[in-house]
VOVEX-257226 format. One record per residue (C-alpha): residue number from 1; residue in three letters; x, z, y. Coordinates in Angstrom, 1 decimal, always signed. Each point is the difference from the previous one (the first is absolute). Layout:
residues N
<NUM,"ala",<X,Z,Y>>
...
***
This chain:
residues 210
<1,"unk",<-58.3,-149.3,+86.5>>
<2,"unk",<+3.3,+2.2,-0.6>>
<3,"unk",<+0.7,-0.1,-3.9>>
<4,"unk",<+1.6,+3.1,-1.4>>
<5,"unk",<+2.1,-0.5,-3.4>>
<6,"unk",<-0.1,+2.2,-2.8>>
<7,"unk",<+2.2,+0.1,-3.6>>
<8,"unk",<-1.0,+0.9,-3.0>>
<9,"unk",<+2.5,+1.6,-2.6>>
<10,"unk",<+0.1,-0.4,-3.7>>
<11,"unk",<+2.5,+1.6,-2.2>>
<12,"unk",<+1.1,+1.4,-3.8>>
<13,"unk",<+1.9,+2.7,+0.1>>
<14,"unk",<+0.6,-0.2,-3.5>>
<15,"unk",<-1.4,+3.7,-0.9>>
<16,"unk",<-1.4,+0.9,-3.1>>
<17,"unk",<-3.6,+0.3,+1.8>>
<18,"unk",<+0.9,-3.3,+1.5>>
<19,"unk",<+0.3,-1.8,-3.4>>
<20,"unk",<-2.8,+1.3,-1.6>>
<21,"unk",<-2.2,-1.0,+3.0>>
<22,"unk",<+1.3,-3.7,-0.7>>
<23,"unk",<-0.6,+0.2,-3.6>>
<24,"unk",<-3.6,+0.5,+1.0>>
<25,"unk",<-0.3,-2.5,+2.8>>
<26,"unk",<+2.2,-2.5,-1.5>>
<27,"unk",<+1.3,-0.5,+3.5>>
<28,"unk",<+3.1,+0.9,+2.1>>
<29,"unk",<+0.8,+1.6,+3.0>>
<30,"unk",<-3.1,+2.7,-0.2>>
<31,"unk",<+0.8,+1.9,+2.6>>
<32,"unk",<-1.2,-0.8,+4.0>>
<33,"unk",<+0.7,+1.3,+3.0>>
<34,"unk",<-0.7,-1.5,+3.6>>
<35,"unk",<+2.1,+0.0,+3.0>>
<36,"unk",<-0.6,-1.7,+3.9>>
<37,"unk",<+3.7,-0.3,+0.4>>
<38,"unk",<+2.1,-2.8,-1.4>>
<39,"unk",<+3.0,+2.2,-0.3>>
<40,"unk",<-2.4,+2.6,-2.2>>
<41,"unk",<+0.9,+2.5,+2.7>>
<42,"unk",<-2.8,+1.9,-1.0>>
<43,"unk",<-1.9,-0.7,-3.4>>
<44,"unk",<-3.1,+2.0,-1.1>>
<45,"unk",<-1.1,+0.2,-3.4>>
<46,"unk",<-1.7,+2.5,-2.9>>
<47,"unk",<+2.6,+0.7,-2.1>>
<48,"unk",<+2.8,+2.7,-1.2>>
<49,"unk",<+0.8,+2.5,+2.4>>
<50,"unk",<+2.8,+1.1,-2.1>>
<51,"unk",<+1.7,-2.5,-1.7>>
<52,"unk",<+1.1,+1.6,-3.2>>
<53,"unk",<-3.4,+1.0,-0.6>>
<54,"unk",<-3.0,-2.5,-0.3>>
<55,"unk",<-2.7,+2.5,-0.1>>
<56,"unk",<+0.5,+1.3,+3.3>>
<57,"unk",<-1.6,-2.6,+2.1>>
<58,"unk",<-1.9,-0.7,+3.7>>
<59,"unk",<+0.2,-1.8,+2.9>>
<60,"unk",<+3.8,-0.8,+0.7>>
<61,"unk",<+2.2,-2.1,+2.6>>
<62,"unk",<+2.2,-1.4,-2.6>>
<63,"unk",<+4.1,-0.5,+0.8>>
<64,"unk",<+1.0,-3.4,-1.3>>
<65,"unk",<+3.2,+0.6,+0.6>>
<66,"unk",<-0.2,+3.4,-2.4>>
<67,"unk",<+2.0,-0.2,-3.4>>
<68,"unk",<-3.6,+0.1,-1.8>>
<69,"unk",<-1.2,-3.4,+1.7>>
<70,"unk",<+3.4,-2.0,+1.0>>
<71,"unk",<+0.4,-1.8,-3.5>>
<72,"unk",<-3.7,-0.4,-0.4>>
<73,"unk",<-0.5,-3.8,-0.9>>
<74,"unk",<-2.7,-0.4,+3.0>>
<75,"unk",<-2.2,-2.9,+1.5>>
<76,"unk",<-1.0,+0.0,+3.9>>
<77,"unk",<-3.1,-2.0,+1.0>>
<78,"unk",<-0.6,-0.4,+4.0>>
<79,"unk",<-3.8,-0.7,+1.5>>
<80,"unk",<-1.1,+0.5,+3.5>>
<81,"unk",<-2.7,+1.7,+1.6>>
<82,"unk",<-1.7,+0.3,+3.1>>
<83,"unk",<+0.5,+2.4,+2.8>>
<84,"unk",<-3.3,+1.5,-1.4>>
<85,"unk",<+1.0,-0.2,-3.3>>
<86,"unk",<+3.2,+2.1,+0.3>>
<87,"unk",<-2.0,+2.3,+2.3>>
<88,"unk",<-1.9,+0.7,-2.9>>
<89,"unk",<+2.1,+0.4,-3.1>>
<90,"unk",<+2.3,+2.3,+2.3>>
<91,"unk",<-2.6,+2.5,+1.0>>
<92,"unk",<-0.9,+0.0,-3.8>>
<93,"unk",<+3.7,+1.0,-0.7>>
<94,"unk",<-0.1,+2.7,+2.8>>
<95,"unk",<-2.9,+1.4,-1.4>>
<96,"unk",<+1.7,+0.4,-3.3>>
<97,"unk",<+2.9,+1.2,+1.2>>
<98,"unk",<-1.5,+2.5,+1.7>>
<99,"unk",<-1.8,+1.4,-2.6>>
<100,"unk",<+2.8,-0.9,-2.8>>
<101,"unk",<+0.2,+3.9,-1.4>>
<102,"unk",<-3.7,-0.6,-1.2>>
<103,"unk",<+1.0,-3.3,-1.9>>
<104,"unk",<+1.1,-0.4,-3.8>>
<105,"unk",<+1.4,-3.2,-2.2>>
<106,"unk",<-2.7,-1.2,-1.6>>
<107,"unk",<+1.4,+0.3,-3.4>>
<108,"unk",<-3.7,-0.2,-1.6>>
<109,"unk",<-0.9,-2.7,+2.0>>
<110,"unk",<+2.4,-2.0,-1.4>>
<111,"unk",<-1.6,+0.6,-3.6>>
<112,"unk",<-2.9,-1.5,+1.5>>
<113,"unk",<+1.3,-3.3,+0.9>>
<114,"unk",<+1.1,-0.3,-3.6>>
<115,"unk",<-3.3,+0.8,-1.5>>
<116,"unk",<-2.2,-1.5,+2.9>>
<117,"unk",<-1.6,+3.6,+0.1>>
<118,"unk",<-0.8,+1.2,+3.9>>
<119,"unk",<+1.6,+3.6,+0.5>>
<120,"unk",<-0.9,+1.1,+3.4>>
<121,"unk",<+2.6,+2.5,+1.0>>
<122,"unk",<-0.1,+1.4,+3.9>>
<123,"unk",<+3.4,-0.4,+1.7>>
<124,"unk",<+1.7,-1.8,-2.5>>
<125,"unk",<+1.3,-3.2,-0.3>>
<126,"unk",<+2.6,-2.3,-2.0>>
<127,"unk",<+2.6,-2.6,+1.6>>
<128,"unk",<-2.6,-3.1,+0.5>>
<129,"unk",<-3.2,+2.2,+0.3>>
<130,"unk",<+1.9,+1.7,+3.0>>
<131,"unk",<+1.1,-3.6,+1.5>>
<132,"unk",<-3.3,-2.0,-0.5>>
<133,"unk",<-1.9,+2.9,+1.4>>
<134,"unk",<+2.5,-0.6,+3.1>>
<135,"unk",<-0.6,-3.7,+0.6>>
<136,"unk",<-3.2,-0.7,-1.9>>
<137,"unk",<-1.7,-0.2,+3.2>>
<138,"unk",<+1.9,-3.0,+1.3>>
<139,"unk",<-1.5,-3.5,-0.6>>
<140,"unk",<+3.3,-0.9,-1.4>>
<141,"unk",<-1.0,+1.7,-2.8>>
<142,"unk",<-2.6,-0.6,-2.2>>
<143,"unk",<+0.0,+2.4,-3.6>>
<144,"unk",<-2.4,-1.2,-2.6>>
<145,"unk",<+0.1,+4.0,-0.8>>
<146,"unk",<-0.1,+3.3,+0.9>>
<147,"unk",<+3.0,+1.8,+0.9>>
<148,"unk",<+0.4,+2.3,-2.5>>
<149,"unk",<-0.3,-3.2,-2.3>>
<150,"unk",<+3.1,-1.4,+2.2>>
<151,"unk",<+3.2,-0.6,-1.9>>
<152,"unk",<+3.6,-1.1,+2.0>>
<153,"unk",<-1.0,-3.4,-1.8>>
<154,"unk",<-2.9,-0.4,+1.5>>
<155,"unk",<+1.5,+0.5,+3.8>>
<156,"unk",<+3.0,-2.3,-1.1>>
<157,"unk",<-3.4,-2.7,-1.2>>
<158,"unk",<-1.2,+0.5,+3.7>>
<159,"unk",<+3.2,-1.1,+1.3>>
<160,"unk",<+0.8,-2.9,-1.4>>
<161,"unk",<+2.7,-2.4,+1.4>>
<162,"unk",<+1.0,+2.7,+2.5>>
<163,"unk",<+3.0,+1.3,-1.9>>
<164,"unk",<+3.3,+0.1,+1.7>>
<165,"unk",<+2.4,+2.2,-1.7>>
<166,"unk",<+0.5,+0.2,-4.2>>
<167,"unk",<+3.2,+2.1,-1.1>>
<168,"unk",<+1.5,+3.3,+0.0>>
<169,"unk",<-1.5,+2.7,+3.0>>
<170,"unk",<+3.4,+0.7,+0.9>>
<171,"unk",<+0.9,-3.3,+1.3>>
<172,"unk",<-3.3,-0.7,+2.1>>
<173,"unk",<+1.6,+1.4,+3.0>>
<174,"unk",<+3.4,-2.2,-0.3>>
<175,"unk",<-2.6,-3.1,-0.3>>
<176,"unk",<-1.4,+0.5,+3.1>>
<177,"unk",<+3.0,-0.7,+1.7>>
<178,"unk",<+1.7,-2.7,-2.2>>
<179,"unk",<-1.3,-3.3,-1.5>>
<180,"unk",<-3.7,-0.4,+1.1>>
<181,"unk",<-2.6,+0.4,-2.5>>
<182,"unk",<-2.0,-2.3,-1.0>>
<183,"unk",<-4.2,+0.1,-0.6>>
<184,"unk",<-0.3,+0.7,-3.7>>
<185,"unk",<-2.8,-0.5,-2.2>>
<186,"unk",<-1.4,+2.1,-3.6>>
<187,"unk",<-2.2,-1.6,-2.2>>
<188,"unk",<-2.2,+1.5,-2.8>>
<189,"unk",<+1.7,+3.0,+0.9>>
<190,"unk",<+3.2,-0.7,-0.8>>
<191,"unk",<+3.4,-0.3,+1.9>>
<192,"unk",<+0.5,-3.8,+1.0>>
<193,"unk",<+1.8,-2.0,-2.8>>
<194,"unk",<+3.0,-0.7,+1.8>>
<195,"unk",<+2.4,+2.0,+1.6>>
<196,"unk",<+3.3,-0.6,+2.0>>
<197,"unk",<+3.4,+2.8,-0.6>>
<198,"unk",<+1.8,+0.0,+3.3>>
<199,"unk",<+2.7,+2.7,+1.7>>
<200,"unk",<-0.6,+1.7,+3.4>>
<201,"unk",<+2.9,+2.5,+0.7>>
<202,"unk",<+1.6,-0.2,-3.3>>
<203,"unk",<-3.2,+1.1,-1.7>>
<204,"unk",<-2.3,-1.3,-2.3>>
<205,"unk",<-2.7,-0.7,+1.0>>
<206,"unk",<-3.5,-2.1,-1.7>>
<207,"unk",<-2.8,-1.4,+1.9>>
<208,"unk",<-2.7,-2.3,-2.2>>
<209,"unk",<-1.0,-2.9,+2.2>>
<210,"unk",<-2.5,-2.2,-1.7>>
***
């Protein structure tokens, strides 16, 4: 059976909404977005649609290479997926798209993951509500909640030992193309303990290999 590959995209953009999330959580990297490309040719996410202004918010096709996300520290996990799979999670994303003037940032929602309080809003979602709704319907995922419960943690916890990219967004590209990366590995959450500093093009570059 054809195998389809999908990536998964976790960054901190260091903004002041950013930070106060990961007070919170406790946890880095709490934004997600989902691509099918390894190049992130095309990544979809709920997020800023402006990005001086955080309360502005909806479904978006996010520019990595834009100043707003290029020095985000970022980590890129890789799964695959059937044929079926990927038929799937892409006609969810078409549906969206299609309808993406009706759809908000979930901005309450996200209070609601903090208290454990279920806000039901219609047509609007957060970063990881927006990508487990996508692929909760695959049996490579398995949440123990529901998705407006879903944190970027959680979908990180789901792919365990598929990491394959830990460092700064704006360097991803150049990776692709240089030294090979290896299969990294998180545990309890965290970044793996030890980490190799190497130069690619005359610029710095880290990768955390465990």
């Amino acid at each position: 059976m054809e195998e389809r590959e999908i990536y998964f995209l976790f960054t901190d953009t260091g903004t002041s909404l950013a930070k106060v999330i990961k007070f919170f959580t406790r946890r880095d990297l709490n934004h997600v977005s989902i691509s099918f490309t390894k190049d992130f040719s095309t990544v979809y996410s709920f997020g800023r649609k402006r990005p001086k202004n955080p309360f502005i918010g909806g479904f978006v096709k996010e520019d990595i290479t834009s100043d707003f996300l290029a020095n985000a520290d970022c980590a890129v996990y890789l799964q695959t997926i059937s044929e079926a799979d990927y038929c799937i999670m892409m006609k969810k994303i078409q549906e969206i798209e299609a309808r993406q003037h009706e759809y908000r940032y979930n901005f309450i929602g996200l209070f609601g993951v903090l208290f454990r309080v279920r806000i039901e809003r219609r047509a609007a979602l957060f970063c990881s509500q927006f990508v487990a709704t996508i692929v909760q319907d695959s049996e490579k995922f398995n949440f123990e909640k529901p998705t407006h419960f879903i944190t970027p943690y959680d979908i990180r916890k789901s792919l365990e030992n598929k990491l394959i990219y830990y460092g700064k967004l704006k360097y991803y590209r150049e990776s692709l193309q240089s030294i090979p990366v290896p299969r990294l590995v998180f545990g309890e959450g965290t970044i793996p303990k030890q980490s190799f500093i190497f130069y690619i093009s005359n610029k710095f570059k880290r990768l955390v290999i465990k």
